[in-house]
C-alpha positions, 0 to 999 in steps of 0.5 A: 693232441691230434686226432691221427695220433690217439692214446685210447681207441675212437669210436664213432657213435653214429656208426654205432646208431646208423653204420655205415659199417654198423656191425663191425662198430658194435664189434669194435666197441665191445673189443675195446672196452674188453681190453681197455675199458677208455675210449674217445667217443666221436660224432656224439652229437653235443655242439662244440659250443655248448661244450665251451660253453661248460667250461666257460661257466666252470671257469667263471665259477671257479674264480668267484671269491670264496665266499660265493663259493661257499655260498653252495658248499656241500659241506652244508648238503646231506645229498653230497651235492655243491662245492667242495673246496680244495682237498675236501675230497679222498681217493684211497684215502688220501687228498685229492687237489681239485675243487668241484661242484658236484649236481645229482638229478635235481628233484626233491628229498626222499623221506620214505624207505630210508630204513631199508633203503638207506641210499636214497639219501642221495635223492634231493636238490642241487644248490645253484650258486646267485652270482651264475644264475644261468648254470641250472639251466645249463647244467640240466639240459647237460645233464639230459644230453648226455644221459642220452647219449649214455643210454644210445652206448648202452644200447650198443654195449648191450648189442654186443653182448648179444642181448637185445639194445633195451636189455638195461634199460627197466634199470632205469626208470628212475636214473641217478645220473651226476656230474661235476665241475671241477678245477684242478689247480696247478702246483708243485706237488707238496699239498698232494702228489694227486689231482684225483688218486687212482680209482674206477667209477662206481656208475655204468659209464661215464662221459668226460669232457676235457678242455682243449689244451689241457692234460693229467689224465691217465689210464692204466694199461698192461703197460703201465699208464698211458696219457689221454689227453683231450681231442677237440668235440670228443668225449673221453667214454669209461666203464663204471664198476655196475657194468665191468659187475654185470658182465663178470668182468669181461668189460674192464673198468680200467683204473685212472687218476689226475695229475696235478698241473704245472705251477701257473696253469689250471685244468678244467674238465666236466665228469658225466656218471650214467647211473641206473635207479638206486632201488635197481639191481643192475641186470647181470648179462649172461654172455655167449660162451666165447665170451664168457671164456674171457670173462675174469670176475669182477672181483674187488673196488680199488679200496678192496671194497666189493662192487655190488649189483645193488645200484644205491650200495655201490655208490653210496659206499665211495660218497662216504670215502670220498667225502668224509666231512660230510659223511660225519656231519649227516651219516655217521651212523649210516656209514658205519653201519654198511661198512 
């Protein structure tokens, strides 16, 4: 796609940060994701080679035999990280036809709190497959880069609202941020008519990096569903469900799927989550009366689920529908209990 012809709005983070044009930028921002909720996010700061350098990796893993692959399967993983094979994961409850490896902070399990804090399950360490032993190293600074860019939009977002640019941030003493590498390989639709079915994303926000040339991706409007295909060196930017909760529904977490690629092609992509602490309620956002006046509600998840404020709430409750294998390995109990 060409940069003069865009589906979705492009925002440029360094007029956010440094203008010129600043104020009108953060207007702008606000504007767009009020009534989109997708934008292509420009001058981010992420080398185009690193970007390449991610896809190149995903590439390689994804052609390793499987047994490689299961090498990190998460169907060995409490914390749902590592590979998931084709069809593993549910979107509404139906197959989803991607493979993916999915990497939370990598850090130790917790072991304390887990009564009143169930979530915290998710805590724990990621599993790094042997035959790409470069892909830890690639992966955290990823990870680090792009949770600097999350919270520099948040800053902004929170501009906007007329709150002061730190106004999320106690939320995020200890981020949960998560990711994934995925391949969505092309058929002719009889294993599943979704790539990834429609559905919001339980974080804040959310940063896509598509691979050139690739397409699927669609989101929905008034209008019905549009295409946003890839921008060379710009990241597809969504709001998350926590951030549509904390402004009652004036900024939209807009929903949007994949669809399968043609038979003979294959589409590559890295998905980065913003997410707050898991013990962190996330700050509720009292907004000036003009905007308050458009302000809907936050209502419902896609699955008529409630979105919680309550960070570990609302994102354990899509691992357990995502991954139901898992789940009933390792937290049966636990995902009945919290409905």
């Amino acid at each position: 796609m060409s940069t003069q012809d865009p589906s979705l709005p492009i925002i440029s983070l360094r007029k956010l940060v440094h203008g010129p044009d600043r104020a009108e930028e953060i207007a702008r921002l606000r504007q767009v994701t009020h009534e989109i909720g997708f934008f292509y996010l420009a001058d981010h700061g992420i080398p185009l080679s690193f970007q390449h350098e991610m896809i190149d990796m995903a590439k390689e893993f994804f052609a390793l035999p499987k047994e490689q692959k299961y090498e990190i399967s998460n169907l060995d993983n409490p914390h749902y990280r590592g590979y998931a094979e084709l069809g593993d994961e549910r979107t509404q409850g139906l197959v989803d036809w991607r493979e993916q490896i999915d990497f939370g902070f990598d850090g130790p399990a917790e072991t304390e709190g887990l009564d009143t804090n169930p979530w915290r399950i998710l805590w724990g360490p990621n599993p790094w497959p042997s035959a790409i032993p470069r892909m830890k190293d690639l992966v955290t600074r990823w990870q680090e880069d792009l949770g600097a860019v999350g919270m520099t939009l948040l800053h902004a977002w929170a501009e906007s609202l007329d709150q002061e640019p730190e106004f999320f941030d106690a939320a995020f003493e200890k981020p949960y941020p998560t990711m994934k590498l995925a391949h969505y390989p092309g058929h002719d639709g009889s294993e599943s008519g979704q790539g990834v079915g429609a559905h919001h994303d339980s974080g804040v926000l959310t940063l896509l990096l598509l691979e050139d040339g690739s397409s699927g991706l669609q989101v929905e409007t008034a209008e019905g569903w549009i295409d946003a295909d890839p921008i060379t060196d710009h990241f597809v930017v969504n709001i998350g469900e926590l951030l549509e909760a904390a402004t009652d529904g004036y900024l939209k977490a807009t929903p949007h799927r994949v669809l399968p690629p043609e038979p003979g092609t294959s589409r590559y992509s890295v998905p980065f989550f913003l997410a707050p602490d898991l013990d962190a309620r996330f700050p509720r956002v009292e907004l000036p009366p003009e905007l308050a006046a458009d302000a809907p509600g936050a209502g419902a998840d896609l699955s008529d689920q409630e979105i919680f404020d309550l960070c570990g709430r609302n994102t354990i409750k899509s691992r357990f529908r995502a991954h139901p294998e898992t789940t009933a390995r390792y937290h049966a109990e636990l995902a009945a209990s919290l409905g």
